[in-house]
MIMARTOR-662352 format. One record per residue (C-alpha): z, x, y; residue number from 0. Coordinates in steps of 0.2 Angstrom, whole numbers, always signed. Example, Ala and Ser with C-alpha at 12.3 -4.5 7.8 and 13.67 -1.06 7.14 Angstrom:
2
       Z       X       Y   num
     +39     +62     -22     0
     +36     +68      -5     1
***
This chain:
88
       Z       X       Y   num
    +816     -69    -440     0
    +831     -63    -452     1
    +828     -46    -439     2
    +831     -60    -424     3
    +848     -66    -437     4
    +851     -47    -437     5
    +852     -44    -419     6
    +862     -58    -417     7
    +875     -54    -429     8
    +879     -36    -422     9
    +880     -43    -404    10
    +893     -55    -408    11
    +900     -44    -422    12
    +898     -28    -416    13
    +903     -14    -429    14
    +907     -25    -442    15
    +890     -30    -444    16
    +885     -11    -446    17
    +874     -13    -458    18
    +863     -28    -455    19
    +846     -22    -453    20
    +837     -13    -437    21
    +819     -14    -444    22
    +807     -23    -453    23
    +796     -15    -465    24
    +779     -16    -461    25
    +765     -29    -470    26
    +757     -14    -477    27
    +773      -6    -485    28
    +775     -22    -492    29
    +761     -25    -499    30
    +761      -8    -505    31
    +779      -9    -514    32
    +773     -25    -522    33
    +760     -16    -533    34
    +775      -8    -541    35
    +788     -22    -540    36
    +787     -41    -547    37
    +801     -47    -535    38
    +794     -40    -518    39
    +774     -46    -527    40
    +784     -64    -526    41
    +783     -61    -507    42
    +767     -57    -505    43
    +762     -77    -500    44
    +774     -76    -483    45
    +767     -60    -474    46
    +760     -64    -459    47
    +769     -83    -458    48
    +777     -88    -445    49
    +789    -101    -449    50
    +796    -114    -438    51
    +807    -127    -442    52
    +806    -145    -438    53
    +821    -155    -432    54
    +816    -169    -425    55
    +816    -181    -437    56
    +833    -177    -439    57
    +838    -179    -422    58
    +828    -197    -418    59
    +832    -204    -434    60
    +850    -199    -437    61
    +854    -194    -420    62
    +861    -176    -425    63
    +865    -165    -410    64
    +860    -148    -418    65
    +871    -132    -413    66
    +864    -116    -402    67
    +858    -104    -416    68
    +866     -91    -409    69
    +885    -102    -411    70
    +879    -104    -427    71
    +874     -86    -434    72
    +889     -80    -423    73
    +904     -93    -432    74
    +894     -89    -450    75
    +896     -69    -447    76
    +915     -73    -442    77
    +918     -82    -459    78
    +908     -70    -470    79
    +919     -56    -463    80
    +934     -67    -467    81
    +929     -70    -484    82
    +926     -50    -485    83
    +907     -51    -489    84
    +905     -39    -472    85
    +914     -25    -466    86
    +931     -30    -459    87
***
């Protein structure tokens, strides 16, 4: 979840990633700002869906080695600082 990407982000960034999220809103407070709000109405579809991606195919057929999430999230934090789009 982008709270999971969250947590990750101040653990490897510490203060610098200050302001990533803490909280999720609720499905209700959703569904409740859609009534006002087309853009938050186009998420209406994903409540509730748990999403889990797939990389099998990826990894049999082109024999990709995928990297820890964690690395991942961690060295993309890293260069987002770098390029100034979080706090420094």
């Amino acid at each position: 979840s982008m709270l999971d990407v969250a947590k990750m982000l101040r653990k490897s960034l510490g203060p610098r990633a200050s302001r990533a999220p803490r909280w999720e809103l609720p499905d209700w407070a959703v569904r409740v700002a859609a009534k006002f709000s087309p853009k938050v109405r186009e998420s209406l579809p994903g409540l509730g869906v748990k999403r889990r991606p797939l990389n099998e195919k990826a990894i049999r057929e082109l024999d990709w080695k995928p990297r820890p999430a964690e690395e991942t999230i961690a060295e993309t934090g890293e260069r987002l600082v770098g390029l100034g789009f979080l706090g420094s």
